[in-house]
C-alpha positions as CSV (number, residue, x, y, z in Angstrom):
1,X,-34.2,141.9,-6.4
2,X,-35.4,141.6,-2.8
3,X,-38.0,139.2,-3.6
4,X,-35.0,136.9,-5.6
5,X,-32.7,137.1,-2.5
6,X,-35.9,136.0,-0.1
7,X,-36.4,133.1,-2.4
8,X,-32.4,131.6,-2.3
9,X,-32.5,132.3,1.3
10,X,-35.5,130.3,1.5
11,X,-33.9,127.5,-0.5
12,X,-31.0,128.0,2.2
13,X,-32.8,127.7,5.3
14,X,-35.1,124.6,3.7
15,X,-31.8,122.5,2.7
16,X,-30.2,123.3,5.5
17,X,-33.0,121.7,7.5
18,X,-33.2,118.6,5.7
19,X,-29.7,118.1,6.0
20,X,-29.7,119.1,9.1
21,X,-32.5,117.0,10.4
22,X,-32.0,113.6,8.2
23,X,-28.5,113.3,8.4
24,X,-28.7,114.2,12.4
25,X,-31.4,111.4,12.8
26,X,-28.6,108.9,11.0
27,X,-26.1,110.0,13.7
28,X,-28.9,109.7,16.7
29,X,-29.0,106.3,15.3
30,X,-25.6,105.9,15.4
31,X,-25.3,107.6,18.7
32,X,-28.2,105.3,20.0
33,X,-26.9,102.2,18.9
34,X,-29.8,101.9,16.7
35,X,-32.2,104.1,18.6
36,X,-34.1,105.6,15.6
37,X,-34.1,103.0,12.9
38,X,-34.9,103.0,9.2
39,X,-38.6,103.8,10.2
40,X,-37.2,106.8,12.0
41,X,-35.0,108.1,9.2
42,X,-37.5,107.9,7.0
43,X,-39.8,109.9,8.9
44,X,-37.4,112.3,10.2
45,X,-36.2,113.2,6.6
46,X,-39.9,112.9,5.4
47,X,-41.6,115.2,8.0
48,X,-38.6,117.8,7.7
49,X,-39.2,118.5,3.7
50,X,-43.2,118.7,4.5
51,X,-42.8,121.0,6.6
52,X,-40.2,123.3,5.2
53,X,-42.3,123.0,2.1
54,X,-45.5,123.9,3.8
55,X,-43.1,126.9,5.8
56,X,-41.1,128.1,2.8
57,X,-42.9,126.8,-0.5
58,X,-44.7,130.1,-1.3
59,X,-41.6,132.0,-1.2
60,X,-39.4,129.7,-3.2
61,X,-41.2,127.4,-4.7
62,X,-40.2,124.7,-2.2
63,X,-37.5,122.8,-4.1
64,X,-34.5,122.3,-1.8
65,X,-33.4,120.1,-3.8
66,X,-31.1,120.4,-7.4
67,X,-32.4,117.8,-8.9
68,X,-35.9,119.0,-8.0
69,X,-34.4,122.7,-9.7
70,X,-33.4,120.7,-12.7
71,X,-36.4,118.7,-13.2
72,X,-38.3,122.2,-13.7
73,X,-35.5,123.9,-15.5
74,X,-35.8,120.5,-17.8
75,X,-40.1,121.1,-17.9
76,X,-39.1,125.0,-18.8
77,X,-40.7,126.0,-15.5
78,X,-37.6,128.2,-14.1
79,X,-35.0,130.2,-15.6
80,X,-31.7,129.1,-16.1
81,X,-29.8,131.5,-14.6
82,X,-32.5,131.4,-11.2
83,X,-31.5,127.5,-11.2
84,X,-28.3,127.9,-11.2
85,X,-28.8,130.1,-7.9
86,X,-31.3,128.3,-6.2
87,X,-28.6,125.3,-6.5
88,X,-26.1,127.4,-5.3
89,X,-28.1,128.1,-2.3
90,X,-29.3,124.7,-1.8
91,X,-25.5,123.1,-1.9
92,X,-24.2,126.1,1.0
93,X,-27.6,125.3,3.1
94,X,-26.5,121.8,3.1
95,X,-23.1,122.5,3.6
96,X,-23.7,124.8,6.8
97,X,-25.8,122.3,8.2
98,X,-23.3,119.3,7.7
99,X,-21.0,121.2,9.4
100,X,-23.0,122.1,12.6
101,X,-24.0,118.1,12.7
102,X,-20.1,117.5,13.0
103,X,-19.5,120.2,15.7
104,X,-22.5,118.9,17.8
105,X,-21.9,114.9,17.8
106,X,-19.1,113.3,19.0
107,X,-16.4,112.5,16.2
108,X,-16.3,108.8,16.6
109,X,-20.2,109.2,16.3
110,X,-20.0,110.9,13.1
111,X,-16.9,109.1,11.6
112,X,-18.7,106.1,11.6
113,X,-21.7,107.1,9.2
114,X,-19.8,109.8,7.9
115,X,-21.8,112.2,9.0
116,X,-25.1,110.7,7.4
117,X,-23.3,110.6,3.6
118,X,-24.9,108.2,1.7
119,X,-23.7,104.9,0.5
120,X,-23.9,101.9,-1.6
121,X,-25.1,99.1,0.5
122,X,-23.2,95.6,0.5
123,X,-23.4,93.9,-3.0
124,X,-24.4,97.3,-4.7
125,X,-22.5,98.5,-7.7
126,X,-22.8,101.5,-9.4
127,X,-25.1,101.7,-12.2
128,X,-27.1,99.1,-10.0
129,X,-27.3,102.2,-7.4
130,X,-27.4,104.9,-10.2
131,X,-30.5,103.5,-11.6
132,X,-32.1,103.2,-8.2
133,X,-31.3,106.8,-6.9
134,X,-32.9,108.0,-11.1
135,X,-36.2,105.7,-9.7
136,X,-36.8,107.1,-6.3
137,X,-36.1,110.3,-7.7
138,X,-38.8,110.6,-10.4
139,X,-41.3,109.3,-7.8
140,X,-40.1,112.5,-5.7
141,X,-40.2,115.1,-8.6
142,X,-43.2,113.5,-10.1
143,X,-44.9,114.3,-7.2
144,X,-43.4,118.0,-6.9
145,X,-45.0,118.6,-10.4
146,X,-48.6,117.1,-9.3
147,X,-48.8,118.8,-6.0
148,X,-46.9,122.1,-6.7
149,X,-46.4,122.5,-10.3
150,X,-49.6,121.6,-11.6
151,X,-52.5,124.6,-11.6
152,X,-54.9,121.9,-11.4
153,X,-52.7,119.5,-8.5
154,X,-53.5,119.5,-4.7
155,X,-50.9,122.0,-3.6
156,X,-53.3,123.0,-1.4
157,X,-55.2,120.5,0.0
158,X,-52.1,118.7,1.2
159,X,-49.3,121.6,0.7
160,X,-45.8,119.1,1.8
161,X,-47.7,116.4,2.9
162,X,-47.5,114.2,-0.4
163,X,-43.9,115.7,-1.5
164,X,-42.4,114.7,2.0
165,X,-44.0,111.1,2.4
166,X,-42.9,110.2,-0.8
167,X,-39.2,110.6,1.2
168,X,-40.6,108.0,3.9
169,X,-41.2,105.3,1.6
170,X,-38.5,105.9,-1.2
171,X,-36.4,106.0,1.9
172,X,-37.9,102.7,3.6
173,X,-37.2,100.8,0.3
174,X,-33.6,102.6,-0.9
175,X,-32.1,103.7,2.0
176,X,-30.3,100.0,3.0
177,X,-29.6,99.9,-0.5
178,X,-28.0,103.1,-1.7
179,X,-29.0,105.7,1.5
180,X,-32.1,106.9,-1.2
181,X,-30.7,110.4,-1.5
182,X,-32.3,111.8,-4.3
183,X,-31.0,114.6,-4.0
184,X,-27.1,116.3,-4.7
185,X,-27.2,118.7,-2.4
186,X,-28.2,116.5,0.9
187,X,-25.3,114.2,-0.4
188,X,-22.6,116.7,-1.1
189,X,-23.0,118.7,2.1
190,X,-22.4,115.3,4.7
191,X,-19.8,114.4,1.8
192,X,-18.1,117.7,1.9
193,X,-17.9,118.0,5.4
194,X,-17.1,114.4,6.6
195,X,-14.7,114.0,3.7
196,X,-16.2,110.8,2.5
197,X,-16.8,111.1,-1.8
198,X,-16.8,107.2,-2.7
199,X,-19.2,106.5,-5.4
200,X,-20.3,110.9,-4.8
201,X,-21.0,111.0,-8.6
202,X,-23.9,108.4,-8.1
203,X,-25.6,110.7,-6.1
204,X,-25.1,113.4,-9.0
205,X,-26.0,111.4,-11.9
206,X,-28.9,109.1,-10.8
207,X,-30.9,112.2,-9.0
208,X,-30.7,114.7,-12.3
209,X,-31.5,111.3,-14.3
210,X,-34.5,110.7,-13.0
211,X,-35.3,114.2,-12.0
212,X,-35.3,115.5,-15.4
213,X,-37.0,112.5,-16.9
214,X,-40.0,113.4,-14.3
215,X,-39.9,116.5,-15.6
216,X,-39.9,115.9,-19.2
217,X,-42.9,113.0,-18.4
218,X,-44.9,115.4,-16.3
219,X,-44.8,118.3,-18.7
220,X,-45.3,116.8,-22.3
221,X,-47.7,113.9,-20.7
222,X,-50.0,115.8,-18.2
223,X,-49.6,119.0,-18.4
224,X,-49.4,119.8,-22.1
225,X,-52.5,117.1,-22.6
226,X,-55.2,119.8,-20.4
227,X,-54.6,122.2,-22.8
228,X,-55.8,120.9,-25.5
């Protein structure tokens, strides 16, 4: 029992710092008048998950992340009833960490990027961005299951470091486009506490799309394959 409660608070204290961190580098950029950039965003959101990975990972298993959760729950790698509360966890660290971002910035600061919730660029409509949000996410769990997952991956040769960069470029490609979420929790935690849901589902659907599909791949393609 002690050892399940480490691993959601875990979970907790890693969402809460991705939320934390990337959606407080969008306000900085906001704040800045453009101070951080995309490139800064990316990195920001990239270099918080690698770390809290490389932190936190051997408690938890690192996910942070539901569509991360359901990916292995998809693969048969956790338990149902664990998912469920390593989600749980994941949504209230991103929620508690949404809601410190509004008390520390300015409201006129966070009104105008909601608090960091993603959106749907100019010109983007929704299973445009739904697809999108499925593709960045596979390239992000795909990489969870051949760094972590895998027996025979590099968890520890490069422990984050391939897991969080996968952020920075999915980000560097996505983020005008859709904000590159990939993930329900880091969008419903901004979402909850800014009050902004337009398009919210997108963020739902396209992440445990593509997240289960890199599960299913990873599972019956690579893993399954080095046993026989």
């Amino acid at each position: 029992m002690r050892g399940a409660w480490r691993a959601l608070v875990a979970e907790f204290i890693g969402t809460f710092a991705l939320c934390f961190i990337g959606a407080g580098a969008i306000c900085t950029n906001e704040w800045s008048g453009g101070g951080v950039g995309l490139l800064g965003i990316a990195i920001a959101h990239g270099a918080v998950l690698g770390i809290m990975i490389s932190a936190l990972g051997h408690i938890s298993g690192g996910h942070f992340n539901p569509a991360v959760t359901l990916g292995l729950l998809t693969a048969d790698k956790i338990e149902a009833k664990k998912a469920l509360s390593y989600i749980v966890a994941q949504l209230a660290g991103a929620t508690v960490g949404a809601m410190l971002l509004r008390f520390i910035f300015p409201e006129p600061v966070w009104q105008a990027v909601h608090l960091g919730t993603p959106a749907l660029g100019a010109g983007m409509m929704t299973l445009e961005a739904t697809i999108l949000e499925a593709v960045l996410t596979f390239f992000l769990v795909l990489t969870v299951f051949g760094t972590a997952v895998d027996p025979k991956g590099s968890w520890n040769a490069i422990a984050g470091f391939g897991i969080g960069g996968v952020l920075v470029f999915d980000i560097l490609v996505g983020g005008p486009l859709t904000g590159a979420s990939m993930n329900p929790a880091r969008s419903f935690g901004p979402a909850l506490a800014s009050g902004y849901w337009e398009h919210h589902l997108v963020y739902w659907m396209g992440p445990i799309l593509g997240g289960a599909v890199a599960g299913l791949v990873y599972h019956y393609g690579f893993l399954d394959s080095k046993k026989r």
